[in-house]
C-alpha positions in Angstrom: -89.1 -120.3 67.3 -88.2 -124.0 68.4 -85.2 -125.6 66.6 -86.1 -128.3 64.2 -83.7 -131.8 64.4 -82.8 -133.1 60.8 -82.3 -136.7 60.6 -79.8 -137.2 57.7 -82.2 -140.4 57.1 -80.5 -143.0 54.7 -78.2 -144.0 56.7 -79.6 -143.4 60.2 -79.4 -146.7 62.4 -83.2 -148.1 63.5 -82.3 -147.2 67.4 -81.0 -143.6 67.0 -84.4 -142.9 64.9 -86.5 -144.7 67.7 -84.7 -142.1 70.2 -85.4 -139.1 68.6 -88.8 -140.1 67.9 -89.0 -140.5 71.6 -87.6 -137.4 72.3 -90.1 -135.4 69.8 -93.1 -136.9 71.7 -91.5 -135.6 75.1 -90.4 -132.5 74.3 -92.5 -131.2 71.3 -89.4 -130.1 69.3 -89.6 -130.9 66.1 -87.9 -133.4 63.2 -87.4 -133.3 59.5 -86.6 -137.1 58.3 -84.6 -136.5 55.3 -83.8 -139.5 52.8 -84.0 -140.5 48.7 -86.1 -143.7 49.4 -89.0 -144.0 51.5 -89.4 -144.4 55.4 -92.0 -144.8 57.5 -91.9 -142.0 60.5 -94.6 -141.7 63.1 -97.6 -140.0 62.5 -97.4 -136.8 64.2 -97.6 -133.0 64.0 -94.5 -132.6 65.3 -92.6 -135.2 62.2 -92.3 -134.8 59.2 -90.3 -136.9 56.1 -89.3 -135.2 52.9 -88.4 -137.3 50.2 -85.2 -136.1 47.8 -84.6 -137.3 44.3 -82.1 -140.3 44.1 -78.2 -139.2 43.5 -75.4 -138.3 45.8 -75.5 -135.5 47.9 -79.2 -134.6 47.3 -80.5 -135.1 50.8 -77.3 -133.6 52.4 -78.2 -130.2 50.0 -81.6 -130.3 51.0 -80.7 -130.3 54.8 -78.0 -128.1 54.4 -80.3 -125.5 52.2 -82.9 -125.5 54.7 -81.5 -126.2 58.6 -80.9 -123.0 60.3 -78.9 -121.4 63.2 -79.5 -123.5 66.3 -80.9 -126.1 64.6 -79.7 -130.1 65.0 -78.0 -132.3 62.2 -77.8 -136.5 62.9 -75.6 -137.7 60.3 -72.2 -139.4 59.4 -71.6 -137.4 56.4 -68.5 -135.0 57.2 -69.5 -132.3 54.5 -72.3 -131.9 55.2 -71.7 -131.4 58.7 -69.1 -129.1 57.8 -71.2 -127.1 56.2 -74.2 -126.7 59.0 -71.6 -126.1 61.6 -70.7 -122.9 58.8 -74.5 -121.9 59.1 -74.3 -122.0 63.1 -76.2 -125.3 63.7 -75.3 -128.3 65.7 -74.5 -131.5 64.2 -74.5 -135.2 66.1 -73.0 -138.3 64.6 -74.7 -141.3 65.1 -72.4 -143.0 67.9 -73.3 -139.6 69.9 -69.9 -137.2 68.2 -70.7 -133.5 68.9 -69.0 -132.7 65.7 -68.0 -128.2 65.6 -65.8 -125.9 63.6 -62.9 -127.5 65.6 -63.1 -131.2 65.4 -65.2 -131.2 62.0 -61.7 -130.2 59.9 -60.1 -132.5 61.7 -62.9 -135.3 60.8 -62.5 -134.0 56.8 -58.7 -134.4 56.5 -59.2 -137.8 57.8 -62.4 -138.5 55.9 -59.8 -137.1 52.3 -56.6 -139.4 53.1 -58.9 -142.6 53.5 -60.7 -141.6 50.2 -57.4 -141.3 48.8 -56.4 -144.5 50.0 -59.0 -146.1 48.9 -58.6 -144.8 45.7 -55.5 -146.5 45.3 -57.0 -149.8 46.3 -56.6 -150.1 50.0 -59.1 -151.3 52.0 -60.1 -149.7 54.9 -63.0 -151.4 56.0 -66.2 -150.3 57.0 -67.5 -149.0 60.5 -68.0 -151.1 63.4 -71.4 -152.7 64.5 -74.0 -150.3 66.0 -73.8 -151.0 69.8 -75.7 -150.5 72.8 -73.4 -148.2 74.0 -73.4 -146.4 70.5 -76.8 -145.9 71.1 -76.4 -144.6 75.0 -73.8 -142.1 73.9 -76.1 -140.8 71.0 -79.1 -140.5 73.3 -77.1 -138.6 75.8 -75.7 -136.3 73.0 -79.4 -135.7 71.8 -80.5 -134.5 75.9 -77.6 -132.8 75.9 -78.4 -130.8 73.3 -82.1 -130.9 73.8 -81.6 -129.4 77.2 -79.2 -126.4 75.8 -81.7 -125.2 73.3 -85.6 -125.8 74.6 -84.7 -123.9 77.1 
């Protein structure tokens, strides 16, 4: 069986969505669009959206419930990549990080001591603007991986 891409959707930029619309069309493999509020996603076999109930976390459990072994995760969120990397998939930030069991602690600790210094009223700031080059280094990521597993 094929491995399904989960697009962790609330937060996924325009371009990286375009891409692995793209790449669905020209490979066949197929995506789950994940997200608490409604998006449009192409009409196709191969595409699918599920809409979650509002709250935190909800579309991270539903991914993380349902990806399997092989399978590809696009998000930003840190624990929920931690746990699909536990479950053997493969998870892709949106700036084109290959995120696995090595680099995704390291990603946690950091994501804990700037919660905790935001919880004491520093500000950190936000990310950067999504780039071109953000969204070169995600599109290779997804052929990367693409070529790896439709093999």
């Amino acid at each position: 069986m094929k491995p399904t891409v989960w697009i962790d959707g609330d937060a996924a930029p325009k371009a990286c969505k375009e891409v692995v619309y793209k790449a669905s069309a020209r490979t066949g493999v197929h995506v789950v669009f994940v997200a608490n509020r409604f998006h449009q996603v192409p009409t196709s076999e191969r595409v699918r959206f599920v809409q979650v109930q509002g709250g935190p976390d909800v579309a991270d459990d539903h991914i993380a419930e349902h990806c399997a072994q092989g399978d590809l995760v696009l998000t930003e969120d840190i624990p929920l990549a931690a746990r699909v990397i536990e479950k053997g998939g493969t998870v892709v930030r949106f700036r084109g990080e290959e995120l696995d069991e090595e680099n995704v602690r390291e990603r946690l600790s950091m994501r804990d001591f700037l919660d905790e210094l935001r919880q004491g009223g520093v500000m950190t700031g936000g990310p950067a603007a999504y780039k071109p080059k953000d969204k070169q280094n995600f599109s290779n990521a997804l052929d990367r991986w693409l070529t790896r597993s439709l093999r």
